[in-house]
Structures are given as C-alpha cells and as structure tokens.
N, C-alpha and C positions, 0 to 999 in steps of 0.2 A: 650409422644414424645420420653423419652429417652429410653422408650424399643422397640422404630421404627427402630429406625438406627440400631443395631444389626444385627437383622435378614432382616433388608433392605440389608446392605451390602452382607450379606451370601448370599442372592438372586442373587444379583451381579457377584457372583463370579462365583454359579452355570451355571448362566443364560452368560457364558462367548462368545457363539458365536453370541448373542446378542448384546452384550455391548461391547466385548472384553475385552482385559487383561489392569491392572493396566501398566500407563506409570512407564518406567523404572525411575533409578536415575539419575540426568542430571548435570554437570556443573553449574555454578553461572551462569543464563543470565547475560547479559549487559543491564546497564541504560535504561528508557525508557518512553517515551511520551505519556499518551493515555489520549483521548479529545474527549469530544462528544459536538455536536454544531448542532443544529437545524434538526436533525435526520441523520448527519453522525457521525458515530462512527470511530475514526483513531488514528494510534500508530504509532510512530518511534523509532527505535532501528540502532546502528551502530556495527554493524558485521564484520568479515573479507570479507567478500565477497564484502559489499558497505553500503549502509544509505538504508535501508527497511522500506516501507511504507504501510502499512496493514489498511482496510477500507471496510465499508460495512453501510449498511445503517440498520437505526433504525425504518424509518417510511418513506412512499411516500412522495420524494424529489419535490418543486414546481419548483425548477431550477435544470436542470442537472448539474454535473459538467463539467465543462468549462475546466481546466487543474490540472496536478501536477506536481510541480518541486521543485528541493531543490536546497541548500549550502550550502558551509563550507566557514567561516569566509569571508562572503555577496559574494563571486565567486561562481556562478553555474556549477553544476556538468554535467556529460555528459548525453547523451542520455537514457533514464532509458528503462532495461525490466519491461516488465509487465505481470501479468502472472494474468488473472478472475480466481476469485474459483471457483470449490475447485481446486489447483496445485497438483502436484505430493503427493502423503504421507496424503493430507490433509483431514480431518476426521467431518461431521457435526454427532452430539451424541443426540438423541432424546428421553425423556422418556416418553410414552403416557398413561395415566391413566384416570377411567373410575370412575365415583360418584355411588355406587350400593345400596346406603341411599333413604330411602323414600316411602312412599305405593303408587301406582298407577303410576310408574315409571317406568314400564316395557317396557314398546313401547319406553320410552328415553332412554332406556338403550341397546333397540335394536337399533335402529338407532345411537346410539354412538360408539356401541361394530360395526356397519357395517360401520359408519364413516375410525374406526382404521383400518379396513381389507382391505377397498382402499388404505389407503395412503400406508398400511405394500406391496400387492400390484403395487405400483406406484416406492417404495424404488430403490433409487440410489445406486451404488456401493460403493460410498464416504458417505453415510447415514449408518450411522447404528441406530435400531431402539430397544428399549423395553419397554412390555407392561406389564399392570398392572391395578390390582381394588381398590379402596379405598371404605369406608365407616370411622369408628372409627379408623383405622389402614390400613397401607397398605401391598399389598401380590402380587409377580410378578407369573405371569403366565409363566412359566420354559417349554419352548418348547425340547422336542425330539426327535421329529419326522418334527419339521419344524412348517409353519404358519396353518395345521390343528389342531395343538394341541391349540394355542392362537385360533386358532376360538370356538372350542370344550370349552376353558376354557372363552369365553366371553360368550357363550351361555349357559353355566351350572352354570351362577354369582349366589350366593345367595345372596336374597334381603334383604338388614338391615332395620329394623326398626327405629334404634337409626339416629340419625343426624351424619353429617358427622364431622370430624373433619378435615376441609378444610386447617388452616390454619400451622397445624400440618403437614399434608400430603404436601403442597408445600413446606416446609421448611427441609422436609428429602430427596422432589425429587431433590432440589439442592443441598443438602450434597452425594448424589450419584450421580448427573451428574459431579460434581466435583470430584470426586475421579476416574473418568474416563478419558483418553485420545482425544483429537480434540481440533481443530481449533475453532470449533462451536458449543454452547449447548444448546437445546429447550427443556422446560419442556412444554407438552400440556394436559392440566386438562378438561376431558370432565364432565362436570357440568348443575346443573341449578342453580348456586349459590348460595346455601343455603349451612348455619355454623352453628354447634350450639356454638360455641362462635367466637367474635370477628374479626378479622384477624388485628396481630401486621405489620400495612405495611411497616412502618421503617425497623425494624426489616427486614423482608422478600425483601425489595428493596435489604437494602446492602448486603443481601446475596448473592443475583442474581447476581449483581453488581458488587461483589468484585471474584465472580464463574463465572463471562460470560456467566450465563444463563438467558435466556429471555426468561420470561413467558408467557403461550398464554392460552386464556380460550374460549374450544368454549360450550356454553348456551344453554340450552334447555328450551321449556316453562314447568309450574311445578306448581302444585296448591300450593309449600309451598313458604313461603314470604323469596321473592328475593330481595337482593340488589345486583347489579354488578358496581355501582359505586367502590367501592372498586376494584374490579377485570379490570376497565378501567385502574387506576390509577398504578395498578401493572404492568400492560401490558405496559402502556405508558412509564414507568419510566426503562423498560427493556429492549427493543425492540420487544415485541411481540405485542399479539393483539386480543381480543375479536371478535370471531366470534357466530354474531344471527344467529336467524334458519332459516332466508329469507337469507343467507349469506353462508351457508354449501358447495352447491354445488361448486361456483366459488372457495372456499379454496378449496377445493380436488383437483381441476385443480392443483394446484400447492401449497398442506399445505407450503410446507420448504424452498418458494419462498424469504421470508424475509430473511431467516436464510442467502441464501448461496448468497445473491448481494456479489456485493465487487471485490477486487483484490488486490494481493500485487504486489508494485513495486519497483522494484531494481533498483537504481541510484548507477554507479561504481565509487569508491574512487582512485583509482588508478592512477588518475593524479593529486589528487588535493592535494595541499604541502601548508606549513606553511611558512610566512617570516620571514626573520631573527626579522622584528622587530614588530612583532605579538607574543601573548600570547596566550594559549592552546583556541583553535575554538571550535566553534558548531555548529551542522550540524542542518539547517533549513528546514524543508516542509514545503512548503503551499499550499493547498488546495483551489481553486478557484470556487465560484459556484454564479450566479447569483448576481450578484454585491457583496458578500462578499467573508472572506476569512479564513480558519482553518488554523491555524502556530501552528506548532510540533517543539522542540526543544530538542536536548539532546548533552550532550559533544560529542565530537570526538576526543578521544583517539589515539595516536598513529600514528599522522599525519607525514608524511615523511617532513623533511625542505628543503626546497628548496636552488640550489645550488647559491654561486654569478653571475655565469651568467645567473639563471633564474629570481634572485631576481631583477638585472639592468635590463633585457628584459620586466620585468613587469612595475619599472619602466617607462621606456621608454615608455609603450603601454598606459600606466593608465595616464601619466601626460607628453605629448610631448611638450605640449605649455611652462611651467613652464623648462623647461629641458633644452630645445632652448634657451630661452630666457638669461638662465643662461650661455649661453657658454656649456652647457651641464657637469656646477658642478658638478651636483648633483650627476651625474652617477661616475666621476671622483673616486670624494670623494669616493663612495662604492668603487669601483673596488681597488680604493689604499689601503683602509681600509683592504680589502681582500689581496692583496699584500703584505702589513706590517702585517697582521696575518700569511699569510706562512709564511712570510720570518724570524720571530718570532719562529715560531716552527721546522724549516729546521737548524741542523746541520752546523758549518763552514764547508765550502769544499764541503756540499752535493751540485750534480748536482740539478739544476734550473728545476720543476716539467716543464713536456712536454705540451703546452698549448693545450687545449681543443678544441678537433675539433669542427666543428660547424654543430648540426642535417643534416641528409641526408636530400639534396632535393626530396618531396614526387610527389607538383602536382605544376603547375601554372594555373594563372588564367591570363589571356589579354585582358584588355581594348578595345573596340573597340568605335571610330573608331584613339584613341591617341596612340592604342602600348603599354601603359603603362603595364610591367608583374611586377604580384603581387606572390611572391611566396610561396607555403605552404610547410612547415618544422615543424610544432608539427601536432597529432594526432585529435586534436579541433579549429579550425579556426572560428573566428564571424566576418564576415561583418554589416557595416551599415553606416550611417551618423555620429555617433560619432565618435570623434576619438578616444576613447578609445576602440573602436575594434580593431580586428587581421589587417582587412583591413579595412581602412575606406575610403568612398566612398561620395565625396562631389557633394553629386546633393542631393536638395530637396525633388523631388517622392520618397527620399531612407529614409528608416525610419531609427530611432536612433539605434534599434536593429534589422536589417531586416531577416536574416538570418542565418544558417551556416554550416559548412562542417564536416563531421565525418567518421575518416578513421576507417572502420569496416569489420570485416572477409570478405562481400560479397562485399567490395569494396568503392567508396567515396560516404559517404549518404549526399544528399543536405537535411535541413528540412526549411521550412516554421518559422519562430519567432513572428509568427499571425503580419506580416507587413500589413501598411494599402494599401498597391499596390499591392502585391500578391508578388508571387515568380514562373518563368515558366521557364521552360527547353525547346531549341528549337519552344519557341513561346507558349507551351500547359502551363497552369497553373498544378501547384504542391502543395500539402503541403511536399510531401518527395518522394525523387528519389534517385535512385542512377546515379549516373554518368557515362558516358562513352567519353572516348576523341573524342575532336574535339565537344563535345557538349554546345550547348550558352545557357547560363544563363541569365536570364531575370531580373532585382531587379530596380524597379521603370523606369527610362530611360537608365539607366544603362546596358551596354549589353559584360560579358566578356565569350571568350573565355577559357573554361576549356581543358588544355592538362595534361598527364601524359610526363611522363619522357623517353628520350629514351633508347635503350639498353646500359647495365651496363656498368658505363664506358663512356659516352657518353649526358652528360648532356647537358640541352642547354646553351648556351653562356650565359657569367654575361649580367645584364642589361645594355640598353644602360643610358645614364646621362639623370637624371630626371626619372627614371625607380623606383618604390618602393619595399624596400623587405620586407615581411610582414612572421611574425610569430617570435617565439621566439629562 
C-alpha cells in the first residue's frame, strides 16, 4: 500500500489536464456545521458575504424538500439566493478505475473499459474525470493525445493473474482524490468484487468521510467468489452506490447524477443585528422535508449591535401588549437608559447630539375598505395576524405569519409564508411577485392597497388618527 501512493500521486501530477492542479494555500476557513441525516448531506458556514448553506443528497430522498431557512439569535434572515450545482468555479473530481485481476475476464473488462469511454464521453465541463487500472497495484492511463489514448490504454490492459488488492486500491483512490481540488469527489471501482484479502471498511468509511469522497462500485458477473455485501455497505455509508449488470445501462444515462444534486444557498446578514441585551448569536438552518427536520448551527461572529432606536422599535413590535399596558415603561426606561449613557460620555458645554432622523418613507400599504395606511420604512416588512409582525393584521383568514415584503434591486418582492389562504396580487394567487403601485394584495379577507411614494419631496400626508405606522 505504501509504495502506491508515491507513484499514485506522480501519476497525478503528470496526468494534470485530467485532474488538474493541486488547490493553492487558503486562509483559515470559518467554523462549520456538516450533518447528514436520512440521505441529505448539509453544512453551514458564516461568511462575509451571509450564513451559506451547501447540500446534496446521499441517496433517493422519499420526501422532497419542502423549504430552507435560517437565523440569528431565533430572527429570520432575509430572502436567500440560491444557486443548484455545480455554481460558478465549482468542480465534481472523478477517479474511474478498472479490476484487470482474473482469468476469464476479458469480455468484463471490455465492457467496463467501454462503460468508462461513455461516461469520459458524456463529461461535463464542471466534471473532471481520471482513469486508471488496478489489479495488485494501481497505474493511471496518462492521456496525450486526449481520450484515444485512455481507450488504446483500456484496450491493450494486461490481464493479472494474481487477485486484486481491492481494498488497497480504494484507499490510495481517496488519498488522490483528496489531494485534488472540488466541491465533489467520486471514486468509481469497476469490479466484480473479488479481494484477495479482506476489505478494512472502518478504516475505508472514515477515509471517504473525512475526504468527501463517495464510493461507487459498479459489478460484473465473475466465476470468482464474490461478496459485495462489503461494497454495499461502503457505498451506503458514502454516498455512492453499487451498480449490477441489469443496472449499467440506466447509470450511464446519468453516472454523476448523485454526485452533483444539491445547491448552495445564500441567506444575506446585512440586516441582522444583536441587542444590547443579547450575548454572541448563532446562526441556524433548518432543512425541512417531509414531516422532519435537519438544524445546522454554528456561531456568528461579528454581529453589527443594534442602535437604541432599533433596540426600542423591536421592543415595541415583539411585546406591544406588555408595553401598553405599562404606560409604555419599558420603552421609557431604555431610551433614558441611553440618554444618561450619552449624556455620561458628552463633555460639559458639548452641544446636545442632533436627534436621529427617522428612516425614509419607502412604500404604504392601505386598508381597504377602513383607510387605514400602514407604512414601510425598513428594507424587510412581515405581515400577519400576530402582532408581533411589522404589520399586523387582525382578521382570522390571516395567518400568524402570512406573508411579506422585500425591498430588492428589481423592486418590492411580495413572497408567500406558506399561509393557509394563500397570498394574491390583484385577485391572481402568488407565492412571489413583485409589486407595482396601485396594485391590491390579497392576504385571507384582508385587501390592502400597495402605493409607492411620490416624487422627492412630496410624500403623502401623516396618517389620519387611528391610522397605523408600521416598521421600525
């Protein structure tokens, strides 16, 4: 085994338009969540860009997924991209090797060596692919001239005698898919499974495991004694997967179809802040699928605090009843609290800090048929029946969390909160639209008027009394 890797790796290096080049030196990643849970595989990490959520599946899911969404300390974050693999830059790494052990194993070994010339063939841009023979040892086929040369070198295999050393050979193809670059790594072992010794699968799991490669073994029939119970259990515990010989053709349709499921999605941090009187957060995913659920957690570092007039506005929106009830203490108390801190740190004589204007008027929303204007002033607006929404909306058909609004480059996106009455724009149901003035929103019996603002300068009048003003 130890004088495989050697000249495994040299092979590598040669074979660079293959495989490509060794990834460069990188930065310390950041913290990170990876979980696998009933054949999806998912990680979280928090970046400057936002909370990334990376996923792909390990094996034919019986329930789709249903949703994914995060937060930082229990507040949901905004509307996430999403982007199916493979994205920009992203790389699936394939090493495909061929069993040349055995007498009478030459018609298997054509039909495996013409397996590998389909899928080499079929190769995505995002795929990169190299090929190789085993028997006692293994040796790559160093193309020169391109995928004539790997066919010339599957067709001129010389047949070994000796038995193969199987589990030798999967254990150096993940020490080179690992030393290589991507998102995605498949090792694919064409076989009839036969070892002449053992196969350590512990051993061989956590290598895969701890390498992101997922073993796939596709089986030929073979007059020497076969056991591929071993080769299920590697496959299952990796995310790959045992193909028989009534099973070849439909994997060629699509070998690298397991590998590249998945998508990563970007949830933006950019609005979401810490309170004064909160301790360092963590940013949660949860993965939603057929009545259960996958929760990714990792710190989030670096959280912006929130100022006192957003800390009271939250406040206010999270606990109106409690607020009221008190004479509206509680808000008091903060704001003085904040008052006797400036006024604490402000110089005798310095001039009185200029108070804080209050967010530009973006969109209103009007009630029909009471009048009432709701107005939007931050960037994320949630209606529903509770009141700890942005707006809340007391009619029954409105669910707790119905909907809500997001001001985004192409304009204000309505989305859907999977309410139980739907959500429609001018009457047509929606799960996401974008808005245009003058257009009516639908949310259970609920029916308000969406305007924008008019030219600068020119806003509309304050509410009349009894009028609500909603946002922070």
């Amino acid at each position: 085994m130890k004088r495989m890797i050697p000249s495994l790796l040299a092979a590598l290096v040669l074979a660079g338009s293959a495989l490509g080049t060794p990834a460069m030196a990188q930065s310390p990643a950041p913290a990170f969540d990876l979980k696998e849970q009933d054949g999806i595989s998912a990680e979280l990490r928090v970046v400057d860009a936002g909370a990334v959520v990376r996923w792909r599946f390990l094996k034919p899911l019986a329930e789709p997924i249903e949703s994914i969404d995060a937060s930082v300390a229990g507040r949901p974050l905004g509307v996430p991209a999403v982007q199916p693999y493979p994205g920009p830059g992203e790389e699936t790494r394939a090493l495909l090797l061929v069993d040349v052990t055995g007498p009478s194993r030459e018609e298997a070994i054509t039909r495996h060596s013409a397996a590998i010339l389909i899928m080499l063939e079929g190769q995505q841009p995002h795929q990169k692919l190299a090929v190789g023979l085993f028997g006692e040892e293994m040796r790559f086929i160093i193309p020169e001239r391109g995928a004539a040369d790997i066919a010339a070198g599957l067709a001129g295999a010389a047949i070994e005698e000796k038995p193969s050393s199987l589990g030798d050979v999967v254990a150096a193809g993940i020490a080179a898919l690992a030393s290589q670059p991507g998102q995605r790594r498949g090792l694919f072992v064409f076989t009839d499974g036969a070892s002449g010794a053992p196969l350590a699968e512990a051993e061989l799991v956590a290598a895969a495991r701890g390498q992101g490669v997922a073993l796939s073994f596709v089986v030929d029939r073979s007059d020497r004694t076969q056991d591929t119970a071993p080769l299920e259990r590697l496959a299952d515990a990796t995310g790959g997967q045992v193909v028989r010989p009534d099973d070849v053709v439909p994997f060629l349709r699509a070998p690298f179809a397991r590998l590249d499921t998945g998508a990563t999605v970007l949830f933006p941090l950019a609005d979401a802040v810490i309170f004064p009187w909160e301790g360092p957060a963590n940013a949660l995913a949860t993965i939603r699928y057929g009545g259960r659920s996958l929760v990714l957690s990792v710190p989030a570092p670096g959280m912006r605090q929130a100022t006192w007039p957003e800390s009271a506005a939250f406040v206010w929106r999270s606990w109106p009843v409690p607020v009221m009830a008190a004479g509206g203490a509680g808000v008091l108390a903060l704001a003085g609290l904040g008052l006797l801190a400036l006024r604490a740190r402000r110089p005798a004589g310095a001039p009185a800090p200029a108070p804080v204007a209050a967010p530009p008027l973006l969109a209103t929303l009007v009630e029909e048929p009471a009048g009432t204007v709701h107005e939007i002033r931050s960037q994320l607006v949630q209606l529903g029946r509770d009141a700890a929404n942005d707006i809340p909306l007391q009619d029954p058909t409105v669910s707790r969390r119905h909907a809500l609004i997001l001001k985004t480059d192409a304009g204000f996106l309505l989305r859907n909160e999977d309410s139980r009455n739907g959500v429609f724009v001018n009457e047509a149901p929606v799960d996401e639209a974008v808005l245009e003035d003058g257009d009516v929103l639908g949310l259970g019996s609920c029916r308000l008027v969406f305007r924008l603002p008019g030219p600068a300068g020119h806003e509309p009048a304050a509410p009349t009394a009894g009028t609500d003003v909603e946002g922070p």
